[in-house]
ChimeraX commands (.cxc) that place a marker at each C-alpha (Angstrom):
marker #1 position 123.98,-6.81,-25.21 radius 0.5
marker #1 position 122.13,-3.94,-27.38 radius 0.5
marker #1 position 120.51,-1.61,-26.54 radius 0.5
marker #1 position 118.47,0.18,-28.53 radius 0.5
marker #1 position 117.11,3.84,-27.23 radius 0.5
marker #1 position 114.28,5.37,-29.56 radius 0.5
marker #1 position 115.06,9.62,-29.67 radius 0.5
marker #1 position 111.83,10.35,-29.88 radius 0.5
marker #1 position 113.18,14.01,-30.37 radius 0.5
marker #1 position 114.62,13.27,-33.70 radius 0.5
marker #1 position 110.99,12.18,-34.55 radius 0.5
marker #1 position 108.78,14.81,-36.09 radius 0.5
marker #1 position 106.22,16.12,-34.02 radius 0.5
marker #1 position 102.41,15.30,-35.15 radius 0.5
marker #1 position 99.79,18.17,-33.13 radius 0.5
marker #1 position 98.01,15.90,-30.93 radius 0.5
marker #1 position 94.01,15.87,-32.16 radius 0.5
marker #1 position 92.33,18.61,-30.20 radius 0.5
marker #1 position 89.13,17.20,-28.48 radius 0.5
marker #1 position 85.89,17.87,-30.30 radius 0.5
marker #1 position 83.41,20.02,-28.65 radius 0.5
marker #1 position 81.12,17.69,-26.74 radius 0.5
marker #1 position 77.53,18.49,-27.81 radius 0.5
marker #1 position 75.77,20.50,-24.98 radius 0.5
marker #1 position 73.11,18.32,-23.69 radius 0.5
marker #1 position 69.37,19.40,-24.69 radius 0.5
marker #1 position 67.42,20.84,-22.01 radius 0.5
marker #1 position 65.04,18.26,-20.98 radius 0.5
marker #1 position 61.69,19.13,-21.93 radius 0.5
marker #1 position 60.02,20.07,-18.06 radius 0.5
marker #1 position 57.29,17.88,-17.46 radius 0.5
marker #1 position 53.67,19.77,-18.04 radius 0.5
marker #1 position 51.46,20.13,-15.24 radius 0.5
marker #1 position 48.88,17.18,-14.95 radius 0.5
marker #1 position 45.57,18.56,-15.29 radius 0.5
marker #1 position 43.92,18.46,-11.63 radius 0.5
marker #1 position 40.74,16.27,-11.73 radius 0.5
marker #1 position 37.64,17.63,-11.66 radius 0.5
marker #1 position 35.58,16.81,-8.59 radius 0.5
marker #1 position 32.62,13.97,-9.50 radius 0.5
marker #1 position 29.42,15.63,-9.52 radius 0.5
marker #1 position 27.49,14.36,-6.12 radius 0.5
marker #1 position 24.83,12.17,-6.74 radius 0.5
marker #1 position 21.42,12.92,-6.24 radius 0.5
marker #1 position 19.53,11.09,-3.51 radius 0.5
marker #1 position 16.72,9.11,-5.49 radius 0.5
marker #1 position 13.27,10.15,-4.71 radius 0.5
marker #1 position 11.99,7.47,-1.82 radius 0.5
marker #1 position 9.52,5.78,-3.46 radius 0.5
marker #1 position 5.72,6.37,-1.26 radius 0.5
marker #1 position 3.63,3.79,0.11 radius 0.5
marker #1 position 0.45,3.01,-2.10 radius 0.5
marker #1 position -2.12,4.35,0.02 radius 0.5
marker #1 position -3.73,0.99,1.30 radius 0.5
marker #1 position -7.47,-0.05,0.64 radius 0.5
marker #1 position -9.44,-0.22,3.69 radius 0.5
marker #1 position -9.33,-3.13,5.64 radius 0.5
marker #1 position -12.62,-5.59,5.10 radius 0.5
marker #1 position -14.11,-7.15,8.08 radius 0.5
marker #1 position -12.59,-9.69,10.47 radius 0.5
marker #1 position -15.65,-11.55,10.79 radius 0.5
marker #1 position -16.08,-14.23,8.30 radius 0.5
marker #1 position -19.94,-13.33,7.91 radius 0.5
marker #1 position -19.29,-9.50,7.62 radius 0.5
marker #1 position -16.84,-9.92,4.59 radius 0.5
marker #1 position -19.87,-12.30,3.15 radius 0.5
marker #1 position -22.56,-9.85,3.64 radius 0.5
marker #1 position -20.08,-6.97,1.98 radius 0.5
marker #1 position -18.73,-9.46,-0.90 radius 0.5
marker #1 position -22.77,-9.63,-1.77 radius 0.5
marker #1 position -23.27,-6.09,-1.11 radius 0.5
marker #1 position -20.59,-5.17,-3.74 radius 0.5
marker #1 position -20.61,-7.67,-6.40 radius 0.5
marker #1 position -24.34,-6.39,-6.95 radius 0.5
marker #1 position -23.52,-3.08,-6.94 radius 0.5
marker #1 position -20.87,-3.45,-9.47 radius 0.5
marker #1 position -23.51,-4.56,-11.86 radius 0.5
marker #1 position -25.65,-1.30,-11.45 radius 0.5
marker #1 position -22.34,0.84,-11.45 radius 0.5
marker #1 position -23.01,1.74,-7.92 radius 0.5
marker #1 position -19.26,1.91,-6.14 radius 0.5
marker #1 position -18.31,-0.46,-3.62 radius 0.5
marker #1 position -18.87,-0.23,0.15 radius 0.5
marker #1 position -17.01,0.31,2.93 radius 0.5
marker #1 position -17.52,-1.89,6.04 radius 0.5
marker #1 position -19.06,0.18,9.51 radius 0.5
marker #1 position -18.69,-1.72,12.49 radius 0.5
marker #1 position -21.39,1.09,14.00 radius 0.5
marker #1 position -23.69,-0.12,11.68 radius 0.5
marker #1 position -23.37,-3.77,12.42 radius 0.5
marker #1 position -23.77,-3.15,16.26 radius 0.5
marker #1 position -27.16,-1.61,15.19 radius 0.5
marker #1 position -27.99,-4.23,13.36 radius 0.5
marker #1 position -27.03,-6.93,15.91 radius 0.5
marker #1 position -28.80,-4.68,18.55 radius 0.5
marker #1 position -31.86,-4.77,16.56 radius 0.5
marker #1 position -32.20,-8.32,15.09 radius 0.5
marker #1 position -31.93,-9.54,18.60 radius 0.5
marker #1 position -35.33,-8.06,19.73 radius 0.5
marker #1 position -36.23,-11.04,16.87 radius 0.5
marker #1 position -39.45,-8.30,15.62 radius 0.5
marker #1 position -39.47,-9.01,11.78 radius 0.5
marker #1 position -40.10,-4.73,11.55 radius 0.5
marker #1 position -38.14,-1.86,10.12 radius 0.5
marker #1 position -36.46,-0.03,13.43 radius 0.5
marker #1 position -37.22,3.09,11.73 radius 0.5
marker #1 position -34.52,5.30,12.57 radius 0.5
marker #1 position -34.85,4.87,16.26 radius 0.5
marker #1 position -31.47,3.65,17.00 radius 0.5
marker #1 position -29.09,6.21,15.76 radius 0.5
marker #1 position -29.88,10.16,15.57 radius 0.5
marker #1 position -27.47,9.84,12.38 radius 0.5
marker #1 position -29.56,8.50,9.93 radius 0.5
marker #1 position -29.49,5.33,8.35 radius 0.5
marker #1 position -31.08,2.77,5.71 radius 0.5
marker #1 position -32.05,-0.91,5.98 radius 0.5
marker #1 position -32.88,-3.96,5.06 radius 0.5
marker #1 position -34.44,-7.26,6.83 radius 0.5
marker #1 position -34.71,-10.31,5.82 radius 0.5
marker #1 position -35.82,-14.09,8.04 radius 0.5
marker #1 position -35.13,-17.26,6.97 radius 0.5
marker #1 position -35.87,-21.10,8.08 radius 0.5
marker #1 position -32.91,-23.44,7.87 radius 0.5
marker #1 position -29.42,-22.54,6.80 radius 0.5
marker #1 position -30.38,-19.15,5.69 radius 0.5
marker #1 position -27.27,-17.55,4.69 radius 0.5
marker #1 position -26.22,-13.87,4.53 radius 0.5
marker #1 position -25.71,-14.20,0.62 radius 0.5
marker #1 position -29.17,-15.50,1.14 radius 0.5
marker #1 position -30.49,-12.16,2.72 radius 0.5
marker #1 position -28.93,-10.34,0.00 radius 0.5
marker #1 position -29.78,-12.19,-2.91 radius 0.5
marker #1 position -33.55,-12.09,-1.89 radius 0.5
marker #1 position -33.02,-8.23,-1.64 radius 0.5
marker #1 position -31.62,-8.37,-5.23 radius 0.5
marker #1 position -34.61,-10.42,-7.12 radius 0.5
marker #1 position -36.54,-7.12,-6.21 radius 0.5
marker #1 position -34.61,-5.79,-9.51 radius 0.5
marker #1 position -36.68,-6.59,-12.43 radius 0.5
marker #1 position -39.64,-5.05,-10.48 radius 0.5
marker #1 position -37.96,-1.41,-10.59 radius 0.5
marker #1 position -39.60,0.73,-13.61 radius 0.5
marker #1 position -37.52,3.84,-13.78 radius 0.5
marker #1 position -40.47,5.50,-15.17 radius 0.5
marker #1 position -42.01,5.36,-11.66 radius 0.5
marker #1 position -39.44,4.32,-9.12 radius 0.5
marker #1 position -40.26,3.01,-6.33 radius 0.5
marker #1 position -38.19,2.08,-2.92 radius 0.5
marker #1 position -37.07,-1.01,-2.19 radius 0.5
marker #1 position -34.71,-3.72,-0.72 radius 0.5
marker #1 position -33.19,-3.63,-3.83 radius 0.5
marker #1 position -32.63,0.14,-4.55 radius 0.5
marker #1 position -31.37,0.05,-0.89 radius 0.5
marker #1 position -28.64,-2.15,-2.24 radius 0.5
marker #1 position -27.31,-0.17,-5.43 radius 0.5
marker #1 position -28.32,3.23,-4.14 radius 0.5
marker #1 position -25.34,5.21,-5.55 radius 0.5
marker #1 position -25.24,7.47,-2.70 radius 0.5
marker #1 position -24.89,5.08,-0.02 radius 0.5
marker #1 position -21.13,4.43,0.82 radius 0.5
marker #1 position -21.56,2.46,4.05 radius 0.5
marker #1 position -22.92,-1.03,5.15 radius 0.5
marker #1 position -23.38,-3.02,8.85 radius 0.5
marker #1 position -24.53,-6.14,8.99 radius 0.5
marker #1 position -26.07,-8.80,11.51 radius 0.5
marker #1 position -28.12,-11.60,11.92 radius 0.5
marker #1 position -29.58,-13.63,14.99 radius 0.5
marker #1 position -30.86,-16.90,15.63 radius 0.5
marker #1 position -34.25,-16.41,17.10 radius 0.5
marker #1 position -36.57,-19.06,17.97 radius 0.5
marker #1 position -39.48,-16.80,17.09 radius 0.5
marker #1 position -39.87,-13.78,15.04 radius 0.5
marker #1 position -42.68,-11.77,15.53 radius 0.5
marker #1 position -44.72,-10.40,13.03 radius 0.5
marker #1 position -43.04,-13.77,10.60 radius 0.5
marker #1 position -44.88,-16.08,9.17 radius 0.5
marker #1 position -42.27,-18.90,10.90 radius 0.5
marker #1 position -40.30,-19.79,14.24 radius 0.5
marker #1 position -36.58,-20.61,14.54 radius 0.5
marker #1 position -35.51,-18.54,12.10 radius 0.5
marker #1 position -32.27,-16.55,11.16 radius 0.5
marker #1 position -33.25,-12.99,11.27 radius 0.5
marker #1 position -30.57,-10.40,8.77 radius 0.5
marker #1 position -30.46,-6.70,9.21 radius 0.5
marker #1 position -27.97,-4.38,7.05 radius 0.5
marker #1 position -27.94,-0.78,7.78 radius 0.5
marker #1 position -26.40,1.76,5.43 radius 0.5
marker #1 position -25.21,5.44,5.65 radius 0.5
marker #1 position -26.11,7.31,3.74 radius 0.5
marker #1 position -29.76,6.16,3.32 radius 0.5
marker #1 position -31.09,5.44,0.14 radius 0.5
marker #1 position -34.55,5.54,-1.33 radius 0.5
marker #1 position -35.87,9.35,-1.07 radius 0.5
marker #1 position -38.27,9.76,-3.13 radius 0.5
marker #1 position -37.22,12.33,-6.46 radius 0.5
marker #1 position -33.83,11.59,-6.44 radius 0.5
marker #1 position -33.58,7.79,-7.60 radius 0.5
marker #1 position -32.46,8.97,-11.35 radius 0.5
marker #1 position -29.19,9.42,-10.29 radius 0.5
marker #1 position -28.84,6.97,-7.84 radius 0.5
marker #1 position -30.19,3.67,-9.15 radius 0.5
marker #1 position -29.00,3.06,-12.66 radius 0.5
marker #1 position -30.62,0.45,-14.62 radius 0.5
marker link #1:1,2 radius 0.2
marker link #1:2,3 radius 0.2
marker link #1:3,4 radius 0.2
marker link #1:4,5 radius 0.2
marker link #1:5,6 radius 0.2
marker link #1:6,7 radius 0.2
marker link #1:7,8 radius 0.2
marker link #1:8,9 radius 0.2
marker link #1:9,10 radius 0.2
marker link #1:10,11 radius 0.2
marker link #1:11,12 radius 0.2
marker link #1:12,13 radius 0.2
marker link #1:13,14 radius 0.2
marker link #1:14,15 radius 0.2
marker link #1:15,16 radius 0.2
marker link #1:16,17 radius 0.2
marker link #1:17,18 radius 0.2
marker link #1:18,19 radius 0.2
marker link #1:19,20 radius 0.2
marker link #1:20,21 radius 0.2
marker link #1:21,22 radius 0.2
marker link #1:22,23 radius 0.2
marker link #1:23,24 radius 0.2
marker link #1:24,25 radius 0.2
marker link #1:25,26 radius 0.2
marker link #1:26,27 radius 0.2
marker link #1:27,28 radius 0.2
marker link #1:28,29 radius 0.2
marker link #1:29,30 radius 0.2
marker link #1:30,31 radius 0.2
marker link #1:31,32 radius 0.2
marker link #1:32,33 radius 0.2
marker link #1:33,34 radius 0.2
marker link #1:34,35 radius 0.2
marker link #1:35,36 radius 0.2
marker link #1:36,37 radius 0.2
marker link #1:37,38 radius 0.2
marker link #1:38,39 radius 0.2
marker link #1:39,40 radius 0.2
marker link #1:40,41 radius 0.2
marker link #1:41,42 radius 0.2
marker link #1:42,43 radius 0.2
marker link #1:43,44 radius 0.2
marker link #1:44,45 radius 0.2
marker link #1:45,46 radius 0.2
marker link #1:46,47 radius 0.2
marker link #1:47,48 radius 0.2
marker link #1:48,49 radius 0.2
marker link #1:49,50 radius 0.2
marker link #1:50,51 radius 0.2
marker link #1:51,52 radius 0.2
marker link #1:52,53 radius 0.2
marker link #1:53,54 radius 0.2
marker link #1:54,55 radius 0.2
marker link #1:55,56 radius 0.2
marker link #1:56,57 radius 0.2
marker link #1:57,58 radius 0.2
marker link #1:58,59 radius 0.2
marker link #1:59,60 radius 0.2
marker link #1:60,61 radius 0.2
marker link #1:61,62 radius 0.2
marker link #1:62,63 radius 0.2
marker link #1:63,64 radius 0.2
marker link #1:64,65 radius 0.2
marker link #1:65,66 radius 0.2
marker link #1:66,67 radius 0.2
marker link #1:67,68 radius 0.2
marker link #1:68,69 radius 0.2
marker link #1:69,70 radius 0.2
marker link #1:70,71 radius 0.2
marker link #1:71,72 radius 0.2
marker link #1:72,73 radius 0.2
marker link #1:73,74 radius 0.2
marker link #1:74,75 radius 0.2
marker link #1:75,76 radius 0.2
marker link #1:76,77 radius 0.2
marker link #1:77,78 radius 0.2
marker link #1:78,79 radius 0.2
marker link #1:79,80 radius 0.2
marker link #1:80,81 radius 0.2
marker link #1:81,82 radius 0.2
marker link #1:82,83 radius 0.2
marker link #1:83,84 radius 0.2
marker link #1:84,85 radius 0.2
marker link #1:85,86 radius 0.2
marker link #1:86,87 radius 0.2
marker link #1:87,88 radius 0.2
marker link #1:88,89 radius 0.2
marker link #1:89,90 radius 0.2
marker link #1:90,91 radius 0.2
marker link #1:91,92 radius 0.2
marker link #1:92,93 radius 0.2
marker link #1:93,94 radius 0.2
marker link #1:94,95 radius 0.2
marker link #1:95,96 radius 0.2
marker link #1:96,97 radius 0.2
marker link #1:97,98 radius 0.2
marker link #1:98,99 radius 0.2
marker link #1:99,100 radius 0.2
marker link #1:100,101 radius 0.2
marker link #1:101,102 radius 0.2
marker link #1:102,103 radius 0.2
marker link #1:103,104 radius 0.2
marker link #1:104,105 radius 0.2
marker link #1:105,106 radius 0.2
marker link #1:106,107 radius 0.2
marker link #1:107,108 radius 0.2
marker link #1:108,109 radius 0.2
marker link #1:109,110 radius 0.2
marker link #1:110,111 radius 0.2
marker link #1:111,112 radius 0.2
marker link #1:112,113 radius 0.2
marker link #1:113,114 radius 0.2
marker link #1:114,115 radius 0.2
marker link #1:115,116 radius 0.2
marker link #1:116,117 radius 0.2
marker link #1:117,118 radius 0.2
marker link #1:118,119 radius 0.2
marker link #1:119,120 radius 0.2
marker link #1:120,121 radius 0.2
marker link #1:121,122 radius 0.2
marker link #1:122,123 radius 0.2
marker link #1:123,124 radius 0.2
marker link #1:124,125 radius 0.2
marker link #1:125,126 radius 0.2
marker link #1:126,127 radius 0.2
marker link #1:127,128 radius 0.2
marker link #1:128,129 radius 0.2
marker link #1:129,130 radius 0.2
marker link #1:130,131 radius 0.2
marker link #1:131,132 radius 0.2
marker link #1:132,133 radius 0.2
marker link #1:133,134 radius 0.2
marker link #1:134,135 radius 0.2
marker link #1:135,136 radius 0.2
marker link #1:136,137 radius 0.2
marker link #1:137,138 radius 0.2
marker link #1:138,139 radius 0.2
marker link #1:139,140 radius 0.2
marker link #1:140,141 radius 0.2
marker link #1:141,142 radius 0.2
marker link #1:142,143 radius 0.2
marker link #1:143,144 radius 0.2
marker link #1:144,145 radius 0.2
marker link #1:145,146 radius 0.2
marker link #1:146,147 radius 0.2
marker link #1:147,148 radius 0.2
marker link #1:148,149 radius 0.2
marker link #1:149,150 radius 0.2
marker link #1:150,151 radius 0.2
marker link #1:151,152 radius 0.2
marker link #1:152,153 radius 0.2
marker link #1:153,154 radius 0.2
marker link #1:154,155 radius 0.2
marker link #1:155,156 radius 0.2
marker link #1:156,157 radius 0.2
marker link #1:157,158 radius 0.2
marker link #1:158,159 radius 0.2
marker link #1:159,160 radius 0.2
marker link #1:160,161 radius 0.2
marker link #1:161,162 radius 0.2
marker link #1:162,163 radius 0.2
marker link #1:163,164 radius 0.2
marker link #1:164,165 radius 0.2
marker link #1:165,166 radius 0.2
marker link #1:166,167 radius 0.2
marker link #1:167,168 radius 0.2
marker link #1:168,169 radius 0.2
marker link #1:169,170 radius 0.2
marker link #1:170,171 radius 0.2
marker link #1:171,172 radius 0.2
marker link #1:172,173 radius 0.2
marker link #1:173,174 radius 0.2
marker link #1:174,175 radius 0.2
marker link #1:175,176 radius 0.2
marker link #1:176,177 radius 0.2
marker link #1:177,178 radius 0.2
marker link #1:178,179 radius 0.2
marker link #1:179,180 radius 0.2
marker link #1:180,181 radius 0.2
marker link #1:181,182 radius 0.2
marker link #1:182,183 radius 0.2
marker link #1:183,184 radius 0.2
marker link #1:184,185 radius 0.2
marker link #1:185,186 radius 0.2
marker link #1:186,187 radius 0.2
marker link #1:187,188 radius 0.2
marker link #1:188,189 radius 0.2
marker link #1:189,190 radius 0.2
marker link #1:190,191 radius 0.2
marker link #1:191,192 radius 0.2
marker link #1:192,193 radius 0.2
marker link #1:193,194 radius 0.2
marker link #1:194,195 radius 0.2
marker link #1:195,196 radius 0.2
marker link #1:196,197 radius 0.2
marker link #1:197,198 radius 0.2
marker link #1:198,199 radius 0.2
marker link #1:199,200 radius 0.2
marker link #1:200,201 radius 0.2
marker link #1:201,202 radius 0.2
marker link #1:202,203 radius 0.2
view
């Protein structure tokens, strides 16, 4: 049996390696402070939007809005600006047309003033009726000498108010008929003074 026994001090001694510097590690680069945000401007409440103002209401009565439809569509055509409906006006009216007396109530009803029109028909006399009668007094105006009228009643610039009734009266005095339908409109301001039509009726 051999044995065989290495003398490793017969060997020649090699220097061990020395260990290499291990490279320092790099500081790590610190992380930069984010930039804070920058508060959101607020928004600015939008402006509420206002309400139109509204045109003022017309009549409830079928027969009033008739009597201002007329009223307004002739005025148009003698650049006269439209009326506005008075319910005052029309109780006048009403109070006078049913005394069924085919005359002007000159003023007596109201210390306010006030204009107006009459007008008696037979039949189915309508209030576009009363008001177109009022209206063929047109080509009879010569603005060289004015003169008053139904018609200047109904385009007179300064008026900016209009009441309207009508009655069924079996008789009207001072007519030329019975059973007729007798019209009133009254308007505010009154039209038809004398030296001022120039620049109220415009032809």
């Amino acid at each position: 049996m051999y044995f065989c026994i290495s003398d490793q001090s017969s060997q020649p001694a090699t220097e061990q390696p020395q260990p290499t510097e291990q490279p320092q590690p790099t500081e790590q680069p610190q992380p930069t402070e984010q930039p804070q945000p920058t508060e959101q401007p607020q928004p600015t409440e939008q402006p509420q939007p206002t309400e139109a103002p509204q045109p003022p209401a017309g009549p409830s009565d079928p027969d009033a809005q008739s009597y201002l439809d007329a009223h307004n569509a002739a005025r148009a055509q003698y650049h006269a600006n439209p009326l506005t409906w008075s319910d005052e006006l029309a109780t006048l009216a009403k109070q006078w047309t049913g005394g069924c007396k085919f005359e002007h109530s000159g003023g007596s009803l109201s210390s306010d003033g006030y204009g107006e029109n009459l007008a008696a028909g037979t039949g189915d006399y309508k209030t576009t009726d009363a008001v177109a009668g009022w209206m063929a007094e047109a080509p009879d105006y010569d603005p060289s000498n004015p003169q008053p009228s139904h018609f200047t009643q109904v385009v007179w610039k300064g008026s900016s108010e209009v009441g309207c009734a009508w009655t069924e009266c079996p008789a009207v005095a001072n007519a030329p008929f019975y059973s007729a339908k007798f019209h009133s409109c009254m308007y505010r301001a009154p039209g038809n003074f004398i030296g001022n039509f120039p620049e109220n009726v415009e032809v």
